[in-house]
N, CA, C and O of each residue as an XYZ file, in Angstrom:
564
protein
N       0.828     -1.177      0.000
C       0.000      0.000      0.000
C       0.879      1.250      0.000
O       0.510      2.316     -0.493
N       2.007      1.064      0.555
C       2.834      2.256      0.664
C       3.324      2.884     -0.516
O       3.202      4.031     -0.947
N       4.157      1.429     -1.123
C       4.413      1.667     -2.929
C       3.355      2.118     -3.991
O       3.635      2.373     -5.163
N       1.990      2.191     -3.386
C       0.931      2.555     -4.238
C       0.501      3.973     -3.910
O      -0.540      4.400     -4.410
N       1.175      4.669     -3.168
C       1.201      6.346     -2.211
C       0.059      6.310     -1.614
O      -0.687      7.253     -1.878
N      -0.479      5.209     -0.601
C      -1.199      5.384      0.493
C      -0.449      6.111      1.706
O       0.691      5.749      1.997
N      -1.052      7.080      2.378
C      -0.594      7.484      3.626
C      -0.113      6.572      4.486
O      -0.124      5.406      4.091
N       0.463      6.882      5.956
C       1.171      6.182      6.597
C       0.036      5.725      7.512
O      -0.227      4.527      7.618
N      -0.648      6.681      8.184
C      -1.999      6.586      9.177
C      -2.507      5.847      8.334
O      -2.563      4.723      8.833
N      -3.065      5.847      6.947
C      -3.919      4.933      6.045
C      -3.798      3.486      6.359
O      -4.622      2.678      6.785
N      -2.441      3.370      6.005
C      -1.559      2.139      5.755
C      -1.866      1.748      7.605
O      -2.683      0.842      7.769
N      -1.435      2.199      8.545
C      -1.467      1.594      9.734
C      -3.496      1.314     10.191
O      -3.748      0.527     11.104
N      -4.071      1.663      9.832
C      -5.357      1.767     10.123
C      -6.020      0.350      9.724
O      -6.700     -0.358     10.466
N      -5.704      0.126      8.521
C      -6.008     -0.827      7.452
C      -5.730     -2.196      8.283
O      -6.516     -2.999      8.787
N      -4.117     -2.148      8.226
C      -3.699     -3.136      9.029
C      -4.278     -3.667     10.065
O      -5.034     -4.627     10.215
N      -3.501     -2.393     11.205
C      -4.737     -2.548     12.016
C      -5.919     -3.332     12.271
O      -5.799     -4.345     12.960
N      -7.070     -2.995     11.800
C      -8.234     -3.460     11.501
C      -8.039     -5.274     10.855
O      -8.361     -6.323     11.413
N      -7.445     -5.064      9.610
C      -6.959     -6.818      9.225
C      -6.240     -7.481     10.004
O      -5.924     -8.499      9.388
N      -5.968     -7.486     10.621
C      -5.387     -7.977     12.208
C      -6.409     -8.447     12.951
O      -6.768     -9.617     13.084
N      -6.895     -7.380     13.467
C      -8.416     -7.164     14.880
C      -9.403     -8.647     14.085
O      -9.704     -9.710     14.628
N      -9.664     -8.240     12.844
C     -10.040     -9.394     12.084
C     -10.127    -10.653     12.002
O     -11.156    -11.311     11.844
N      -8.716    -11.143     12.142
C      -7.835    -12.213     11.782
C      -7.403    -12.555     10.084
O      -7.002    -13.604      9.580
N      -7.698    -11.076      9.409
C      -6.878    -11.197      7.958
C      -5.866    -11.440      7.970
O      -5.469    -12.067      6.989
N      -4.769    -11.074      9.156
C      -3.913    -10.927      9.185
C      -2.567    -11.959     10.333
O      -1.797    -11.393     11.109
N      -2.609    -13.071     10.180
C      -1.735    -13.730     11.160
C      -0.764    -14.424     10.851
O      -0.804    -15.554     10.364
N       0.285    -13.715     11.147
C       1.680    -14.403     10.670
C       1.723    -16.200     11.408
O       1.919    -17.214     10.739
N       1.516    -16.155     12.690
C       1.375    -17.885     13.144
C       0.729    -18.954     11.542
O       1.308    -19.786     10.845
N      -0.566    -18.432     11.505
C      -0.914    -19.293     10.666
C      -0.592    -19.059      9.254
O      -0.879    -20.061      8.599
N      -0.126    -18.157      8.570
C       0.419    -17.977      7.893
C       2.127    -18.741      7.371
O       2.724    -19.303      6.453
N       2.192    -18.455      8.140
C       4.014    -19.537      8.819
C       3.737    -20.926      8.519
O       4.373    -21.461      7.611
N       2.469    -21.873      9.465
C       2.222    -22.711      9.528
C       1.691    -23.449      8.167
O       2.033    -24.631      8.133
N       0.991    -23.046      7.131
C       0.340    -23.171      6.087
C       1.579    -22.678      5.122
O       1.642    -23.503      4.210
N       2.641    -21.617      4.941
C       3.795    -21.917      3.970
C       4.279    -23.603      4.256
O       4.120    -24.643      3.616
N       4.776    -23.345      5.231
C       5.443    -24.802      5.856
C       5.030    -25.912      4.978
O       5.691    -26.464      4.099
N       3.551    -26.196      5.452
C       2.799    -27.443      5.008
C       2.946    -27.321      3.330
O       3.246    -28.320      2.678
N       2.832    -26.689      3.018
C       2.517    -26.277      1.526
C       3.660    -26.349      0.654
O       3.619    -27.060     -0.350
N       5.114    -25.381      1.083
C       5.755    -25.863      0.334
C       6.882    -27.344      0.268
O       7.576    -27.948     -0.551
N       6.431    -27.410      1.961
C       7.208    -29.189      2.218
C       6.509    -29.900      1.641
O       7.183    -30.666      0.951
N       5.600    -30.044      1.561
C       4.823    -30.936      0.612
C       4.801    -30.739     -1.062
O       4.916    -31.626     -1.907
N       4.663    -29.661     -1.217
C       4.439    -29.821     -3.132
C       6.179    -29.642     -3.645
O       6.680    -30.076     -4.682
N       6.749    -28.976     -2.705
C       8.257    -28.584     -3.475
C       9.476    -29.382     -2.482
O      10.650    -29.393     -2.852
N       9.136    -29.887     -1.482
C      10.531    -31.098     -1.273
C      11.057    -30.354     -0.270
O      11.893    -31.024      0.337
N      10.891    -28.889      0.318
C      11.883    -27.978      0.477
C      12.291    -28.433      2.252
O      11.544    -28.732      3.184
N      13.469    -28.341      2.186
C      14.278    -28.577      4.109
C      13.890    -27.996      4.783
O      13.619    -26.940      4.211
N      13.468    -27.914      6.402
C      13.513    -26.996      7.505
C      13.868    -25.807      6.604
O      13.087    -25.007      6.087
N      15.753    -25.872      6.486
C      16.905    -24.593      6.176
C      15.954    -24.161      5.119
O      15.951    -22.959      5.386
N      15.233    -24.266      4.219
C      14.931    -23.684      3.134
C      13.657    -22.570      3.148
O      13.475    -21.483      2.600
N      12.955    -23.331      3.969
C      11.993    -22.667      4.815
C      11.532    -21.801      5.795
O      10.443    -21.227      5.768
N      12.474    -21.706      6.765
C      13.068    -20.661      7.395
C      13.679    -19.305      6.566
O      13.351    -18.124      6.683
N      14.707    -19.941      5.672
C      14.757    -18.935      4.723
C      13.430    -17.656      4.068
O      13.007    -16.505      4.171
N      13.302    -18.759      3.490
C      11.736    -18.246      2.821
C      10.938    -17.370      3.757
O      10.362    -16.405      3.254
N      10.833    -17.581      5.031
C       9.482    -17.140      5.475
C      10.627    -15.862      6.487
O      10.006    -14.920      6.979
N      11.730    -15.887      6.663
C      12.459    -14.846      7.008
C      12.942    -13.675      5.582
O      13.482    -12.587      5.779
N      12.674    -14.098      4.525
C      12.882    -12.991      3.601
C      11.120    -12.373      3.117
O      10.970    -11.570      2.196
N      10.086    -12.867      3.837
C       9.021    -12.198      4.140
C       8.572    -11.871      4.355
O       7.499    -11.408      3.970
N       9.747    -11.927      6.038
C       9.020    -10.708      7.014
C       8.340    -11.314      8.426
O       7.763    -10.654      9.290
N       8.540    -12.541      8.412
C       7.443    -13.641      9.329
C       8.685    -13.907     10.479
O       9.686    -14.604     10.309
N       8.221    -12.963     11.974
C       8.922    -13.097     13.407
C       9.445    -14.619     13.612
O       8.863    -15.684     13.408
N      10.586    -14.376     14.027
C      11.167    -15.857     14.015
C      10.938    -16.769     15.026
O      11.605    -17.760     15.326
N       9.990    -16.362     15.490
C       8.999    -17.348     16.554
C       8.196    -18.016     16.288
O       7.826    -19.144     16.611
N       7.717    -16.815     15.260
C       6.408    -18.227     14.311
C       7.049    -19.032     13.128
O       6.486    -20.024     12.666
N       8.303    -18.544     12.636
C       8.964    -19.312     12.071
C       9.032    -20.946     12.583
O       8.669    -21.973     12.009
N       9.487    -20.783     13.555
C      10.505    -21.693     14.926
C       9.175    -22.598     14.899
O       9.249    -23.767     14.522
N       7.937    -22.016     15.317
C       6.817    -22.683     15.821
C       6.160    -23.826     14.235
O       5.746    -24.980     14.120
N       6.379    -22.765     13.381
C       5.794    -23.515     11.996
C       7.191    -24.408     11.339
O       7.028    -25.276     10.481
N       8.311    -24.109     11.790
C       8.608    -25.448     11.049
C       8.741    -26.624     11.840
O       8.747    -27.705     11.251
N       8.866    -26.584     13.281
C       8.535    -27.461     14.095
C       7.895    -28.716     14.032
O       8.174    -29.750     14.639
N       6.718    -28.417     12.962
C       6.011    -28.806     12.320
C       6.642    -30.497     11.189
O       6.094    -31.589     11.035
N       7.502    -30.134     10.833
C       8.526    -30.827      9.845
C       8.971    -31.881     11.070
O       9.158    -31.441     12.205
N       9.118    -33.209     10.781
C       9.985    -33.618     11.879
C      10.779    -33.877     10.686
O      10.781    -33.559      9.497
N      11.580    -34.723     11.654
C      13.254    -35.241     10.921
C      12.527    -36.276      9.880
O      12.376    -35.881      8.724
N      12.160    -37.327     10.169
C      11.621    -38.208      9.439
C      10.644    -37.751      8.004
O      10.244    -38.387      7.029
N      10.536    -36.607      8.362
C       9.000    -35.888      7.352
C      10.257    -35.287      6.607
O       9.978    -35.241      5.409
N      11.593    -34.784      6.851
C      12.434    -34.319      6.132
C      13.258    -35.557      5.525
O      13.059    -35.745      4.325
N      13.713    -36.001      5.850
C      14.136    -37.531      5.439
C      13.611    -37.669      3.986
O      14.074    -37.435      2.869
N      12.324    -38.199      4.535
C      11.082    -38.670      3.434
C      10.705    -38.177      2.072
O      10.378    -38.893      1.126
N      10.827    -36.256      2.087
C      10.512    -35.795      1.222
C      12.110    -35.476      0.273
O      12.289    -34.974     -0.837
N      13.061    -36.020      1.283
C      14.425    -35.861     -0.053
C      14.579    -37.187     -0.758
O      15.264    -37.420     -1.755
N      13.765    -38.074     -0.013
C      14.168    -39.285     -0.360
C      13.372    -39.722     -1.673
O      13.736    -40.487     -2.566
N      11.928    -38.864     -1.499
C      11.249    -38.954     -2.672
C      11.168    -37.652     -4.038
O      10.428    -37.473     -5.005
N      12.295    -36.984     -3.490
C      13.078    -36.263     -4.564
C      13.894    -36.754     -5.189
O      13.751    -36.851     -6.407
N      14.922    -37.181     -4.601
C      15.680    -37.775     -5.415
C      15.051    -39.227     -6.097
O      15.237    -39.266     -7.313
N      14.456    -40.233     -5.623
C      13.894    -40.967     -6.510
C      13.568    -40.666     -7.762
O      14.181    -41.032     -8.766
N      12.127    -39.668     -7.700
C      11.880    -38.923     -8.407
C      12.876    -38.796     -9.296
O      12.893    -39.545    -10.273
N      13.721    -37.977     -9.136
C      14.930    -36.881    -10.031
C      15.731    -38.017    -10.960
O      16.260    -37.767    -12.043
N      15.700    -39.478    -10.218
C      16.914    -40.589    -10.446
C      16.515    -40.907    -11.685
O      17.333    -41.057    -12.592
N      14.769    -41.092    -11.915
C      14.228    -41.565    -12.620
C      14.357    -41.464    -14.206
O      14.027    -42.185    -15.147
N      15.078    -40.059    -14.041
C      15.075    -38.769    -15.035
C      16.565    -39.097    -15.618
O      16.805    -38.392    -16.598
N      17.379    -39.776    -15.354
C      18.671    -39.675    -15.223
C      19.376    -41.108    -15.729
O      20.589    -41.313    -15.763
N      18.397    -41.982    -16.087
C      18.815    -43.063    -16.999
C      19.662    -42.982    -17.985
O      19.229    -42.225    -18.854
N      20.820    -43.490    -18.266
C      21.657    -43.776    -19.349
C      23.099    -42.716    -18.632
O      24.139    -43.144    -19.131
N      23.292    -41.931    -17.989
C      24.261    -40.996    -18.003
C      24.901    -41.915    -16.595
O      24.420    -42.829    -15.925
N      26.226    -41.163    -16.540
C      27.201    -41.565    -16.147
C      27.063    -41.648    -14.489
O      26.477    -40.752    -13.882
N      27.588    -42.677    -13.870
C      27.685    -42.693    -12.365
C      28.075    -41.788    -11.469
O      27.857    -41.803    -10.258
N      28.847    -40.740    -12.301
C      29.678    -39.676    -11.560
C      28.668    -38.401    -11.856
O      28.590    -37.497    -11.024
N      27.869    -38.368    -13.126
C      27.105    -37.511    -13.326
C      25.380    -37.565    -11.957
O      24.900    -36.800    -11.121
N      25.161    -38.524    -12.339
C      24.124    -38.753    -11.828
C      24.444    -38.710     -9.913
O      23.596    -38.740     -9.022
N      25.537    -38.653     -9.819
C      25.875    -38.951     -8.169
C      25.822    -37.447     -8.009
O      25.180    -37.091     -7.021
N      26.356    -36.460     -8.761
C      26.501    -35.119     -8.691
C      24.854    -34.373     -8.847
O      24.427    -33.395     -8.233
N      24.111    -35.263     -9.942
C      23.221    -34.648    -10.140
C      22.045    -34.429     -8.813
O      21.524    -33.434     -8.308
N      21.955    -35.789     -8.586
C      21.028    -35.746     -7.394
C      21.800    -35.203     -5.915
O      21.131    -34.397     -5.268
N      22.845    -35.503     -5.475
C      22.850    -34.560     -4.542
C      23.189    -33.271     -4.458
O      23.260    -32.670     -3.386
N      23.526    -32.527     -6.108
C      22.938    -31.142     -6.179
C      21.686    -30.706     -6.012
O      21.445    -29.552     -5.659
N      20.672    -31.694     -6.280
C      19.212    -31.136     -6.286
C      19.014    -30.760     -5.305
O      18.420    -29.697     -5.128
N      19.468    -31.549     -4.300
C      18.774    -31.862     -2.803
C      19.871    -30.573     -2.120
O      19.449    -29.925     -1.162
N      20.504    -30.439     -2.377
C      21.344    -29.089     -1.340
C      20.443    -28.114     -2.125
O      19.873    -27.337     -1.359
N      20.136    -27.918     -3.474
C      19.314    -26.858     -3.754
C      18.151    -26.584     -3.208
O      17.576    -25.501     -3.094
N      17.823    -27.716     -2.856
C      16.092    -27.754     -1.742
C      16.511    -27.380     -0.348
O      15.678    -26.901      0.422
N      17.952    -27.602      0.076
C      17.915    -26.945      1.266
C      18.661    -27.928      2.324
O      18.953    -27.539      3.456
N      18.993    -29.471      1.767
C      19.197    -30.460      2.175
C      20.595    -30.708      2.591
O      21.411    -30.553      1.682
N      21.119    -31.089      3.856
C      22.640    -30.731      3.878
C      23.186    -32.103      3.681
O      22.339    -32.996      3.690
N      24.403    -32.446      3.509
C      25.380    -33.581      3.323
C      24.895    -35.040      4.443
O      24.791    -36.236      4.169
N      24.715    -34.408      5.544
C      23.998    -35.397      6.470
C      22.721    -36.211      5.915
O      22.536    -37.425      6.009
N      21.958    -35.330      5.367
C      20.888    -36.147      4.985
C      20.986    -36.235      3.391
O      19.896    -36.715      3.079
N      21.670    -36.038      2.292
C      21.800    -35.988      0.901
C      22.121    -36.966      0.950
O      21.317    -37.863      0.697
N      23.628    -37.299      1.344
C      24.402    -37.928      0.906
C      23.807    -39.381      1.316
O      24.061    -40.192      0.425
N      22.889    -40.110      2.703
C      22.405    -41.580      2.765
C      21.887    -41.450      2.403
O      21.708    -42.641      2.150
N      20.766    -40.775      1.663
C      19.437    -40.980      0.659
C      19.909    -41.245     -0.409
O      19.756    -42.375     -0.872
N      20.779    -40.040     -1.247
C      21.289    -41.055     -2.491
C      21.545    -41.813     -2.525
O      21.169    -42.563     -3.426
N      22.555    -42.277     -1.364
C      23.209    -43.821     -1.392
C      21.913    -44.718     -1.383
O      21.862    -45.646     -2.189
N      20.975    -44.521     -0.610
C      19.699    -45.287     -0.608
C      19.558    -45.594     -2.072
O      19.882    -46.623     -2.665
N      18.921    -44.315     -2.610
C      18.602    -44.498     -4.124
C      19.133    -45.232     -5.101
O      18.548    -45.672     -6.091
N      20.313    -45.362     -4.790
C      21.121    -45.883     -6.036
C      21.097    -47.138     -5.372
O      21.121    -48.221     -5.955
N      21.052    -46.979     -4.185
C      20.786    -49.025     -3.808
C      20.296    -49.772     -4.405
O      20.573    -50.749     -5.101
N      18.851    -48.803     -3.823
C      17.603    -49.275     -4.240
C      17.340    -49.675     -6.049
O      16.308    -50.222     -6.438
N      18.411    -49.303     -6.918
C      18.458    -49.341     -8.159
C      19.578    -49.577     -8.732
O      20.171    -49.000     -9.644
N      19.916    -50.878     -7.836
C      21.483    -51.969     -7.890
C      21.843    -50.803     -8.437
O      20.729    -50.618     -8.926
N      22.548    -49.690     -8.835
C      23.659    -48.855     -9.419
C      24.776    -48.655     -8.635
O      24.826    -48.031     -7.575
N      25.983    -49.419     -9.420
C      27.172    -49.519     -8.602
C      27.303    -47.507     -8.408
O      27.857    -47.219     -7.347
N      27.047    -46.754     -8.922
C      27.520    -45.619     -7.974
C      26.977    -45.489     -6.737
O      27.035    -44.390     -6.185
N      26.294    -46.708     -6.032
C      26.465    -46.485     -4.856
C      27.558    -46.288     -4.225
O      27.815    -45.363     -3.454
N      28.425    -47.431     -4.643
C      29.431    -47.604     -4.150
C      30.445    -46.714     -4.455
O      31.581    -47.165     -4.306
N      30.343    -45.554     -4.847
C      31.110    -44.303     -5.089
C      31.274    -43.377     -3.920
O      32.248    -42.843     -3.389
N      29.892    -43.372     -3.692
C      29.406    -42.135     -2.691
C      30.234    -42.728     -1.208
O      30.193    -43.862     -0.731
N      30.887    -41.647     -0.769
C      31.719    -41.880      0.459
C      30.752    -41.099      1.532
O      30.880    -39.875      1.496
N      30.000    -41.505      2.285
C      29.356    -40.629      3.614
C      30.141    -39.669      4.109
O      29.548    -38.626      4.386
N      31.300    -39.697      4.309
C      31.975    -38.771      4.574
C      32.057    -37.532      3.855
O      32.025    -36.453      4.447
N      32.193    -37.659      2.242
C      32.104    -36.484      1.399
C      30.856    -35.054      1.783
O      29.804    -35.032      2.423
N      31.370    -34.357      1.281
C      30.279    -32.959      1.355
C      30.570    -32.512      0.072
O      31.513    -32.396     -0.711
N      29.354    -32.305      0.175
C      28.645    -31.601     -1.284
C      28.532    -29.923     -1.520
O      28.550    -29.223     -2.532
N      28.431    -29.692     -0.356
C      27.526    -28.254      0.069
C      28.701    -27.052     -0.560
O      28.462    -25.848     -0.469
């Protein structure tokens, strides 16, 4: 409203009022990014926090809405990213495809701790000797 040359009293009044309302609540707001983009887009705790701190959302309701995520619910959704992604990746090279998928997953937000045994999962799960490439120890990030 400000960028559109509403007054300042305008602009606080409005609010105001969408608040008193409940137009306006960062808690549930927080809580409903969370759900929404962990679910349709794969994205980490780290990624999410991000997100909802470059929007402006108090880092309490942050804290409170990703809370929300357990470890296992993060696990789960890299694990069915990269599946996903592996799927895509037929015919190319062991070194490519080892790079490819645990680039995806640091791009979602995913750190070396949890990238790196899921791929290894993946490629298990799809006898591909680049399992046996991937060193747990390595970092990606």
């Amino acid at each position: 409203m400000r960028r559109k040359g509403f007054e300042e009293h305008i602009v606080s009044e409005i609010l105001e009022r969408y608040s008193e309302v409940g137009l306006i609540d960062d808690a549930v707001f927080a809580r409903a990014w969370v759900e929404s983009r962990h679910r349709s887009r794969g994205l980490s705790k780290r990624s999410l926090v991000g997100e909802l701190r470059r929007k402006g959302v108090d880092p309490d309701f942050i804290d409170a809405a990703v809370e929300q995520v357990s470890d296992e619910d993060e696990r789960e959704a890299a694990l069915e990213l990269a599946r996903r992604r592996y799927r895509s990746l037929a015919g190319q090279s062991d070194d490519a495809v080892l790079r490819k998928l645990v680039g995806m997953l640091a791009r979602k937000g995913y750190g070396s701790g949890i990238a790196i045994p899921v791929v290894k999962q993946v490629l298990a799960e799809a006898e591909s000797d680049a399992a046996e490439l991937l060193d747990e120890d390595a970092h990606f990030e």
